[in-house]
C-alpha positions in Angstrom: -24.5 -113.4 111.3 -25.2 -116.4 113.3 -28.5 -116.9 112.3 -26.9 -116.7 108.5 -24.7 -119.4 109.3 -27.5 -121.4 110.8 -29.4 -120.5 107.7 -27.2 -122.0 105.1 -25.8 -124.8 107.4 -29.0 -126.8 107.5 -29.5 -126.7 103.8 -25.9 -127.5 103.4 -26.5 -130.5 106.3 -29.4 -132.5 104.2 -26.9 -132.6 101.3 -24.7 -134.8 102.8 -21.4 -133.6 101.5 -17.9 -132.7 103.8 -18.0 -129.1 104.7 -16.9 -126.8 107.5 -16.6 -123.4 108.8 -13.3 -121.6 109.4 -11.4 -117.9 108.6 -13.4 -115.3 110.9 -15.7 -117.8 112.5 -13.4 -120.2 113.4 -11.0 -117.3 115.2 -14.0 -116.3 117.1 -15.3 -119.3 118.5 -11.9 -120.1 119.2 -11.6 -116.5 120.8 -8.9 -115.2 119.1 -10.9 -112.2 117.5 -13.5 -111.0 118.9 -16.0 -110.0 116.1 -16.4 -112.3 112.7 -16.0 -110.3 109.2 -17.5 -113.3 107.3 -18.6 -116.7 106.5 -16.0 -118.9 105.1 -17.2 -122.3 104.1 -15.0 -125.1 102.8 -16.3 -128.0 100.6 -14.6 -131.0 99.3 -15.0 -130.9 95.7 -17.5 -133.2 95.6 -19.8 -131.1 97.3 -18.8 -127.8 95.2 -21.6 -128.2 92.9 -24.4 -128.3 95.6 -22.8 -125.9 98.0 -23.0 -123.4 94.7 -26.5 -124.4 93.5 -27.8 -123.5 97.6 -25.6 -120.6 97.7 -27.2 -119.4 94.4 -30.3 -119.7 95.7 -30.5 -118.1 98.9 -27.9 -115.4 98.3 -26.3 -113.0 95.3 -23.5 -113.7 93.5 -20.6 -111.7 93.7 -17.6 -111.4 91.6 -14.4 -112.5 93.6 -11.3 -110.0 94.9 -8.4 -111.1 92.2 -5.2 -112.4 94.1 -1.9 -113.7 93.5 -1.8 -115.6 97.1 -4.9 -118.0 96.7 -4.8 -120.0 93.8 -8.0 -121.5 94.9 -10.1 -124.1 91.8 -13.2 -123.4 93.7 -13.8 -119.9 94.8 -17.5 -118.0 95.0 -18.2 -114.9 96.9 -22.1 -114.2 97.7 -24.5 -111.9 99.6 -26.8 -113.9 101.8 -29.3 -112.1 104.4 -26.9 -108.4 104.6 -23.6 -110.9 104.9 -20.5 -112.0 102.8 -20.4 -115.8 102.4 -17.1 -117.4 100.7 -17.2 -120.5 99.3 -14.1 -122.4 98.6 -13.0 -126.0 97.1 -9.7 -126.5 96.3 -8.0 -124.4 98.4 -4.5 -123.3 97.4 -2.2 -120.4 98.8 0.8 -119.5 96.3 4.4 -118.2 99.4 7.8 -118.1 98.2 8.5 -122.1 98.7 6.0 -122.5 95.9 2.0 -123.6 96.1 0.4 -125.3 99.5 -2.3 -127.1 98.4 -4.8 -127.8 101.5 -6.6 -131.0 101.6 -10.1 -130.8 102.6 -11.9 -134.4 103.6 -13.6 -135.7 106.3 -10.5 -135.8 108.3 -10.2 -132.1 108.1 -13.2 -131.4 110.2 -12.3 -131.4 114.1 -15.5 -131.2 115.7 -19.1 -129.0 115.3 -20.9 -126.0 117.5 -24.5 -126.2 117.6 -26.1 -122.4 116.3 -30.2 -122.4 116.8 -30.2 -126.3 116.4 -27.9 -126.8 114.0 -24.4 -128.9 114.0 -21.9 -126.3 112.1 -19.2 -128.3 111.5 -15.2 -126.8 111.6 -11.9 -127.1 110.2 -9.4 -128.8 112.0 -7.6 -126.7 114.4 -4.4 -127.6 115.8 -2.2 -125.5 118.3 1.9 -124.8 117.7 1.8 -124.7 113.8 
């Protein structure tokens, strides 16, 4: 899975739009699980559009899980190299005090891990929330 996220990091890298890892990932480099399920990627919407047109290229399509918790504007779900890849812009999660609307920008990125070279940046994680 590593290599994946190596893989599509470098091409999302020399676009030079705000992304970062999180979900699975994140909790495992954090060590608070101890195997990843998936890639989760988060764009700002700017970078949507070139995030999708990579995606499309080096994976498969696949149609999304419907919800009623996310309410997400950008969602994509792909196959790339054997491994499920979500892409997300926009995120939104609907809980009974209405919809949370996370805002996803430069500040949201906390730091990067280096995976066969290259910088995978990730969201911001903060302890005590």
């Amino acid at each position: 899975m590593l290599n994946t996220l190596s893989f599509i990091g470098e091409r999302l890298n020399a676009k030079k739009f705000v992304w970062a890892v999180g979900g699975s990932i994140l909790l495992n480099h954090c060590r608070l699980t101890r195997k990843p399920n998936d890639i989760d990627i988060l764009t700002d919407l700017i970078g949507t559009a070139q995030a999708t047109t990579i995606l499309n290229n080096i994976g498969e399509e696949k149609p999304p899980a419907k919800t009623r918790i996310y309410a997400t504007r950008h969602y994509h779900k792909y196959l790339v190299n054997g491994f499920d890849v979500d892409l997300m812009s926009g995120l939104a999660v609907n809980h009974q005090n209405g919809l949370f609307h996370y805002i996803f920008d430069s500040a949201s990125v906390s730091g990067a891990m280096r995976v066969n070279g290259v910088e995978i940046p990730w969201l911001l994680w903060k302890t005590g929330m």
